[in-house]
C-alpha positions as CSV (number, residue, x, y, z in Angstrom):
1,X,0.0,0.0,0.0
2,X,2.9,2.3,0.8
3,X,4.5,1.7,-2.7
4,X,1.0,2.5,-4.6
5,X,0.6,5.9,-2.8
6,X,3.8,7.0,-3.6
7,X,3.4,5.7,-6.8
8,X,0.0,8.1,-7.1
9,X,2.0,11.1,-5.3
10,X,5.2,11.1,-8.0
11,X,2.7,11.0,-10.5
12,X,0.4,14.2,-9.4
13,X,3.6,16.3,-8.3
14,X,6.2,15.3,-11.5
15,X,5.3,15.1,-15.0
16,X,8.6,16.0,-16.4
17,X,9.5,12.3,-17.6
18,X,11.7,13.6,-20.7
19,X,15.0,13.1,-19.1
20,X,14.7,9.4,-17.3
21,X,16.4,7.1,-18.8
22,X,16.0,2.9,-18.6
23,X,18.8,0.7,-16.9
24,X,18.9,-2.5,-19.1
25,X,20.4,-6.0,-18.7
26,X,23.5,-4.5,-20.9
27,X,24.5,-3.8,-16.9
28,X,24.5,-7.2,-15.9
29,X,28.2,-8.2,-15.5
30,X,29.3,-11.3,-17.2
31,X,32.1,-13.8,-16.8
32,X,35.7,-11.5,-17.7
33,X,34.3,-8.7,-15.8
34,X,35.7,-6.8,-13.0
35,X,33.8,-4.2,-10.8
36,X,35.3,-1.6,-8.7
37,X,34.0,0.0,-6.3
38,X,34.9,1.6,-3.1
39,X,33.1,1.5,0.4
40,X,33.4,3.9,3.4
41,X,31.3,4.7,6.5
42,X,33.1,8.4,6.6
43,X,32.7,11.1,3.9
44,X,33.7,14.8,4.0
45,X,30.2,16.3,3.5
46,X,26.5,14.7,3.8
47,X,24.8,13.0,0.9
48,X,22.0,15.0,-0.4
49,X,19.5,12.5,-1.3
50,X,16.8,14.8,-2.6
51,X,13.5,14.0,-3.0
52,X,11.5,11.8,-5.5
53,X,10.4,12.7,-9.0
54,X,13.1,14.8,-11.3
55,X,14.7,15.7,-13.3
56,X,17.3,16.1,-10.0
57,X,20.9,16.5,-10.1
58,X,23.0,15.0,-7.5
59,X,26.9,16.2,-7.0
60,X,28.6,13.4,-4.8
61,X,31.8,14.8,-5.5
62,X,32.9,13.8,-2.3
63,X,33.1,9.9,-2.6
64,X,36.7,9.6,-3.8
65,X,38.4,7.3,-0.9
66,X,37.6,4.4,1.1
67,X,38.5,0.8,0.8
68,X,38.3,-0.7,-2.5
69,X,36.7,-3.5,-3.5
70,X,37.6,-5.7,-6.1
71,X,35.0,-8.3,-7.4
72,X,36.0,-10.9,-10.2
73,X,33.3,-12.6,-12.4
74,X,33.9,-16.3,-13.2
75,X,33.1,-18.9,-14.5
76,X,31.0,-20.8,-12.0
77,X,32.7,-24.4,-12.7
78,X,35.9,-23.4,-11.2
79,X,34.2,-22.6,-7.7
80,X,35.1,-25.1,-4.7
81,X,31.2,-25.3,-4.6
82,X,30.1,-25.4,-7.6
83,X,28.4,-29.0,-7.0
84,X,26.2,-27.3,-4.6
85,X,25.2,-25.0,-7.6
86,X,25.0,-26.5,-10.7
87,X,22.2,-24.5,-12.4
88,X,24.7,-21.7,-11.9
89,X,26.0,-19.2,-14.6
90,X,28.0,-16.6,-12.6
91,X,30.3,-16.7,-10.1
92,X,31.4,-13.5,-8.1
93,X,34.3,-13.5,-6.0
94,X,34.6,-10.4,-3.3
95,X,38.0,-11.5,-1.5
96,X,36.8,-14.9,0.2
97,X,33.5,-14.2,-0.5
98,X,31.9,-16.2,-3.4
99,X,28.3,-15.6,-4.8
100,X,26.9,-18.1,-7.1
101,X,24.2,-16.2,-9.7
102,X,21.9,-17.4,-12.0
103,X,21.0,-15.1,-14.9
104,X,17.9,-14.7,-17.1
105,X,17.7,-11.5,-19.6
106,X,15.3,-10.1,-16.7
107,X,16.5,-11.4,-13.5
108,X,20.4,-12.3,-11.7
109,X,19.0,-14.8,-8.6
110,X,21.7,-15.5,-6.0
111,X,21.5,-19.3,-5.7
112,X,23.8,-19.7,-2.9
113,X,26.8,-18.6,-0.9
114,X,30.5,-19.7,-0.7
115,X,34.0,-19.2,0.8
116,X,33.7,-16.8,3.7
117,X,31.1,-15.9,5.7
118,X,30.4,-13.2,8.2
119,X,28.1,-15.4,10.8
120,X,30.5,-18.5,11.6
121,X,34.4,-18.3,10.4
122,X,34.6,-21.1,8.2
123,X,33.8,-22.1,4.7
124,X,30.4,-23.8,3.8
125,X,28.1,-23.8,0.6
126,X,25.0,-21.9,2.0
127,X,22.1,-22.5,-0.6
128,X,19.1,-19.8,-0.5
129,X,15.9,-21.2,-0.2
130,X,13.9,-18.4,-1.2
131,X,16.8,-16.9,-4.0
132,X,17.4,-12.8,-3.8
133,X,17.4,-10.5,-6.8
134,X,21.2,-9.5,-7.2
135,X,20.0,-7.4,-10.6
136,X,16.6,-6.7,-12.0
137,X,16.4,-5.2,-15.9
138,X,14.6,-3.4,-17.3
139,X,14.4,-0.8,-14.7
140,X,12.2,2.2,-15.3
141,X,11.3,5.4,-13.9
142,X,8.0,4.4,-12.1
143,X,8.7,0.9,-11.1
144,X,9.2,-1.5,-8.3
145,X,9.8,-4.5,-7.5
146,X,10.5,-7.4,-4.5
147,X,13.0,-9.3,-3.4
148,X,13.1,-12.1,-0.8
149,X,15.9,-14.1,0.5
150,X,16.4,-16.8,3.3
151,X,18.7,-19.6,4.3
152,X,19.5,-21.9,7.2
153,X,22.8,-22.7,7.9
154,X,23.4,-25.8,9.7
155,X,27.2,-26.5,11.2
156,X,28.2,-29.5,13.3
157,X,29.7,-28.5,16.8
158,X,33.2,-29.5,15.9
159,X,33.5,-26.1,14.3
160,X,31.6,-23.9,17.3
161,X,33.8,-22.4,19.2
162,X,33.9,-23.4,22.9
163,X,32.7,-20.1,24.0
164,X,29.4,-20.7,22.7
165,X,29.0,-24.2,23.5
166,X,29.5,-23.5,27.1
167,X,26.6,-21.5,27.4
168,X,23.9,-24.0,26.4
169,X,22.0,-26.0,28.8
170,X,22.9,-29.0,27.1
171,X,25.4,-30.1,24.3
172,X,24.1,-29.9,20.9
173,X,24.1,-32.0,18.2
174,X,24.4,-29.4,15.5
175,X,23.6,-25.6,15.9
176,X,21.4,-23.6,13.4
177,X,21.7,-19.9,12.1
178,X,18.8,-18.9,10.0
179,X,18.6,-15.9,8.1
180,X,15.5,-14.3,6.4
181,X,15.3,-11.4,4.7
182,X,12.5,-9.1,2.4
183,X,13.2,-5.8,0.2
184,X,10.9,-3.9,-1.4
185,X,12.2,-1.6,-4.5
186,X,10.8,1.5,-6.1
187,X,12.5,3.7,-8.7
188,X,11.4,6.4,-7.2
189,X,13.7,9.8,-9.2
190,X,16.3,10.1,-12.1
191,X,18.5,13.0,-13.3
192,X,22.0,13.5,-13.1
193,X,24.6,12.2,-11.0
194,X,28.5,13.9,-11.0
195,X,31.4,12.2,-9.2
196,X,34.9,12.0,-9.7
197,X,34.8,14.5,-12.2
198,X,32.2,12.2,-14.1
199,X,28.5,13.0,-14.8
200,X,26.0,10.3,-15.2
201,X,21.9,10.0,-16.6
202,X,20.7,7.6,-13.5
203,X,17.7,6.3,-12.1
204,X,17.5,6.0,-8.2
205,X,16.1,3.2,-6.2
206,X,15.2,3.1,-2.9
207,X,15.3,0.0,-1.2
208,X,13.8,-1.0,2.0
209,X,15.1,-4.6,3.3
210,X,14.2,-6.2,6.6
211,X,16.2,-8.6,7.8
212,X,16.3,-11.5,10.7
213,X,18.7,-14.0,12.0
214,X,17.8,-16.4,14.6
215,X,20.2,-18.9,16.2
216,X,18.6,-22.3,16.6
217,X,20.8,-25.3,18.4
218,X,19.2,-29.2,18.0
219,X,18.8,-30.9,21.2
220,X,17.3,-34.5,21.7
221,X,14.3,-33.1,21.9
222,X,14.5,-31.1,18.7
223,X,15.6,-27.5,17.6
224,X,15.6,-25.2,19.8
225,X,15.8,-21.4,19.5
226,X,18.5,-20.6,21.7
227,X,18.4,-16.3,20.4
228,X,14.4,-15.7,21.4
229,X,15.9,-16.9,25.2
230,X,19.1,-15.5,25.7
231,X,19.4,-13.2,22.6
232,X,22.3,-10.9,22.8
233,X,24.0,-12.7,25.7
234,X,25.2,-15.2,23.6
235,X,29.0,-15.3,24.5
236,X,31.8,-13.9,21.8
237,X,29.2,-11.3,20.3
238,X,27.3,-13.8,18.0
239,X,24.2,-12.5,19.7
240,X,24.8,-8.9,18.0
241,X,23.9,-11.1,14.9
242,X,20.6,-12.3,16.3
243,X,16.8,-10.2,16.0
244,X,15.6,-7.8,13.4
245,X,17.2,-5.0,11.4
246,X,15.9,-2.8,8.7
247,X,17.8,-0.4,6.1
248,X,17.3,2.1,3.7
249,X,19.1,1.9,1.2
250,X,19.4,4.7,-2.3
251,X,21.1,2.5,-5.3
252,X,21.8,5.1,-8.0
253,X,22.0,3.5,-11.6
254,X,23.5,4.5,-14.9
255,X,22.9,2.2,-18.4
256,X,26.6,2.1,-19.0
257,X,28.2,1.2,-15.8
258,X,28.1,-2.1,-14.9
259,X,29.1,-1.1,-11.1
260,X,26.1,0.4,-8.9
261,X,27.2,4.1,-9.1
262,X,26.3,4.9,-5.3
263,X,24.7,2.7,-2.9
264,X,24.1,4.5,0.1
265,X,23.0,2.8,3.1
266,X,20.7,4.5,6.1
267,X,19.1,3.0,9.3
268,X,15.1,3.6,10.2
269,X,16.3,7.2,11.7
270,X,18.0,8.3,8.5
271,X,21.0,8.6,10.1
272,X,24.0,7.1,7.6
273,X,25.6,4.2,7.9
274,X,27.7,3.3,4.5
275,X,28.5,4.2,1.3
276,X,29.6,2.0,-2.1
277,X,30.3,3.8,-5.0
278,X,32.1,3.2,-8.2
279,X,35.7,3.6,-8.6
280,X,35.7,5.5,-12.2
281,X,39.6,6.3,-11.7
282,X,39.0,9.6,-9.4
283,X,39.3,8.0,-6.2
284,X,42.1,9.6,-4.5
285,X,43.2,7.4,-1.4
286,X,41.9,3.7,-0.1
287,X,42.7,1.6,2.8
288,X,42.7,-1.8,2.0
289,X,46.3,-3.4,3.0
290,X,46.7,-6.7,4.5
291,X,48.8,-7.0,7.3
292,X,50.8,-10.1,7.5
293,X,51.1,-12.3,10.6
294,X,53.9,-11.0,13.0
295,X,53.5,-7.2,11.8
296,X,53.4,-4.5,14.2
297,X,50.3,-3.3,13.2
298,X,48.5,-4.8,16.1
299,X,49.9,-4.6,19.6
300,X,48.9,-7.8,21.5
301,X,49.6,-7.8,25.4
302,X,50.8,-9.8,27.5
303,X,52.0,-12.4,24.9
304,X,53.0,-14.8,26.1
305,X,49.7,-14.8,28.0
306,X,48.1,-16.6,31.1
307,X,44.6,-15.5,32.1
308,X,43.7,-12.7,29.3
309,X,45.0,-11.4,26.2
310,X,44.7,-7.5,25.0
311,X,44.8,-5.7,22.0
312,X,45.0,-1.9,21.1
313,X,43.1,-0.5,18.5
314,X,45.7,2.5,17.3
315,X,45.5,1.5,13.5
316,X,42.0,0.5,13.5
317,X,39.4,2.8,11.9
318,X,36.0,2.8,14.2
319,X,33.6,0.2,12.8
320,X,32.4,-3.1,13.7
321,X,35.1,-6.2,13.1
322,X,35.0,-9.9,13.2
323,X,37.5,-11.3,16.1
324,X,38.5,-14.9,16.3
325,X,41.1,-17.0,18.5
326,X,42.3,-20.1,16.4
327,X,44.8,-22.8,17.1
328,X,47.2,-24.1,14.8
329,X,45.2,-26.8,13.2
330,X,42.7,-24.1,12.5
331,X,39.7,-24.6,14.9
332,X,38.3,-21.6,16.1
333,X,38.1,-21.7,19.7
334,X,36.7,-17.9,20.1
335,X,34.9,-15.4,18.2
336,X,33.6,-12.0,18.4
337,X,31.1,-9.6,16.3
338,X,32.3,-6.7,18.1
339,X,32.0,-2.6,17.2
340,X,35.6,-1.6,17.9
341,X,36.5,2.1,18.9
342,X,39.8,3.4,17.7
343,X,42.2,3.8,20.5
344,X,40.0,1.8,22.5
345,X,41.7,-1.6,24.6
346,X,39.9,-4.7,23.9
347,X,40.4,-8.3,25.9
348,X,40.2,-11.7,25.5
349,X,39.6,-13.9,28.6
350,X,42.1,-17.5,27.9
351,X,42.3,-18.8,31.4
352,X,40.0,-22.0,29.6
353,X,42.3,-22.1,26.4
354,X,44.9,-24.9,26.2
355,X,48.6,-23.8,26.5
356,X,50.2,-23.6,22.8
357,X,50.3,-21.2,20.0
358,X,47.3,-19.3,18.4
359,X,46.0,-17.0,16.0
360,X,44.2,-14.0,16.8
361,X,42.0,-12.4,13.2
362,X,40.8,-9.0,13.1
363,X,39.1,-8.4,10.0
364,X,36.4,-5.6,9.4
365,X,32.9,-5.4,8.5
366,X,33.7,-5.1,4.9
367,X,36.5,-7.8,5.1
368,X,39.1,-5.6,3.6
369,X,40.9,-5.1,6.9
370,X,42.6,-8.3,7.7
371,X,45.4,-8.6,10.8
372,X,46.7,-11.8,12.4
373,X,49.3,-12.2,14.8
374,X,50.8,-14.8,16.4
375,X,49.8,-15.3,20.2
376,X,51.1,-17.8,23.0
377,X,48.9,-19.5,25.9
378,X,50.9,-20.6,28.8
C-alpha cells in the first residue's frame, strides 16, 4: 500500500518524464568482468539525497576514498562449490567471499553462498531457499519490484567455538543460524549524478530490506531457539547477529556502468551508515592493506599470555570487526562480532584455552581489513 501511494503522489507532483532514462540487462556483468567499487562509513560532506520525481541532479563529489573493492566474475565451474550450484551461470568473487548467480535476460538470482562468511568463520556452501534479486532489468522510472531471501545454515559442533557451546543448557548435536530477509524496491527519481569529475543520466532506487537472523541449536528433543531466550548474551558477540534489522538503502544507476554508481546505506532514523560507490579512476586514497602475521600493526599484550589477552586499536578505523582465537590446526576456539573504537583496549579472557600457539584475526565489516598475529597460551 505504501509503494501504490507513492506511486500516485510522484505521479500528481512530477510530470517531467523527458529526461529518465531505462537501466537495461547490458549492466549485468558477465564472466571476464571486473567491478570496482569503493566503500566507506566516513565522507567529507553529507549525501544530499533529494527527494522523489526529477529531473534532479546530484553532486557526490565527495566519494573519492575508502577501501576498494575488487569483485571478479567467473566462470561458475571453477568454484570449490560449484556442486552445490549446478544451475549456476555466474560466479562472483569479493575476496573470500563467493556468490553463485543465475542469470535470465530479466532477472540475476543468488543461488547460494561460498568461501567466507560473516556469521561462523569457516567455509560452507549456504544454498538460498527463497533466492534474492542481485539485478533486475529493465528498470524504469516508475517501477518496483521485491525481493526475498532466506537460508539456514546448519554446522556440526566440531567447528563452534567453545565459547558458545559453554553457554547451552545441554550439548548440541548441531547448531542452526537462520537468516530471512524481504526488500521492497521503487525507482522512485532520475536526473544527473556527477562524481569524480564524471557525470551520469541515472535512475535512483530506494530499497527497504528487513532482515532477521535467529540462532537455533538441535537438542534431543529437537531444535531449539537458543536467540528468542538468551538473545544478545550469547557469549563472543554472536548474539549482535541475532533479532531484526531494517535499512534504507538509495542505489543510484546509470545504463553504462556495470558497477552500482552509489549505494548508500541508512538506518530507520536516516542517520547514515555506509556508502559504495564506483571507482571510475578519481578516487584519490583507499585503505585496504593486508597485514601479514607477525607485523606491528597490532599490539597484543601480555604475549606470552596466562589468564587474558589484550589488544590496542591504534590503526583501526571505528567500525564493527570480526574477532576470532584459532589454534594451529585451525579450529576456532573464540569469536567475536564486536564494534571496535579506535584507541580503545579490547580483551580476550584465555584462562580456559589450552597452553600452545594461536592465531588471533581482526578483520572488518567489509573484510578488507585483515590482521593476524601470532599469540602464545601458557
Amino acid at each position: 500500500m505504501r509503494i501504490i501511494y507513492s506511486l500516485l503522489m510522484i505521479l500528481l507532483f512530477n510530470n517531467d518524464f523527458s529526461a529518465q532514462i531505462t537501466v537495461t540487462n547490458a549492466t549485468f556483468p558477465i564472466k571476464g568482468d571486473t567491478l570496482k567499487t569503493v566503500i566507506t562509513s566516513n565522507i567529507s560532506a553529507p549525501l544530499i539525497i533529494g527527494d522523489v520525481g526529477g529531473p534532479q541532479t546530484w553532486n557526490f563529489s565527495m566519494l573519492n576514498t575508502g577501501s576498494r573493492i575488487t569483485q571478479l566474475c567467473l566462470d561458475p565451474k571453477d568454484g570449490a562449490e560449484f556442486a552445490s550450484f549446478p544451475s549456476a551461470t555466474l560466479m562472483i568473487q569479493t575476496d573470500g567471499q563467493i556468490q553463485y548467480i543465475n542469470a535470465t535476460p530479466t532477472k540475476m538470482e543468488v543461488l547460494g553462498l561460498g568461501g567466507d562468511n560473516g556469521f561462523i568463520p569457516t567455509q560452507v556452501a549456504v544454498k538460498y531457499t527463497d533466492k534474492p534479486a542481485f539485478r533486475v532489468a529493465p528498470l524504469k522510472f516508475i517501477g518496483s519490484y521485491n525481493s526475498n531471501a532466506k537460508f539456514n545454515l546448519d554446522l556440526g559442533t566440531e567447528i563452534i567455538p567453545d565459547t558458545i557451546l559453554s553457554s547451552l543448557p545441554l550439548k548440541p548435536d548441531s547448531i542452526r543460524i537462520q537468516f530471512v530477509s524481504a526488500s521492497n524496491n521503487l525507482m522512485d527519481a532520475f536526473g544527473k549524478l556527477t562524481m569524480q569529475n564524471k557525470t551520469y543520466d541515472v535512475l535512483r532506487e530506494k530499497s527497504e530490506t528487513t532482515t532477521e537472523v535467529k540462532f537455533f541449536a538441535k537438542l534431543p528433543f529437537g531444535w531449539f531457539d537458543v536467540g528468542s531466550i538468551i538473545g544478545g548474551s550469547l557469549p563472543g558477540g554472536l548474539g549482535n547477529f541475532l533479532g531484526k534489522d531494517t535499512t534504507i538503502t538509495y542505489n543510484f544507476y546509470s545504463n553504462v556502468k556495470k558497477e552500482i554508481l552509489v549505494s548508500a546505506d541508512y538506518n530507520t532514523a536516516n542517520e547514515f551508515q555506509s556508502v559504495t560507490f564506483a571507482d571510475l579512476g578519481g578516487v584519490v586514497s583507499s585503505s585496504n592493506e593486508l597485514p601479514s602475521i607477525g607485523q606491528s600493526y597490532l599490539e597484543v599484550f601480555p604475549n606470552p599470555a596466562t589468564d587474558i589477552i589484550a589488544f590496542k586499536t591504534d590503526n583501526l578505523t571505528t567500525g564493527k570487526y570480526f574477532i576470532t582465537l584459532s589454534d594451529m590446526s585451525g579450529r576456532v576456539v573464540y569469536f567475536e562480532n564486536s564494534h571496535i573504537t579506535k584507541d580503545e583496549v579490547k580483551n580476550i579472557k584465555t584462562a580456559n584455552f589450552a597452553p600452545g600457539q594461536y592465531i588471533l584475526m581482526i578483520r572488518d565489516q567489509f573484510n578488507h581489513t585483515n590482521v593476524a598475529v601470532k599469540v602464545i597460551i601458557l
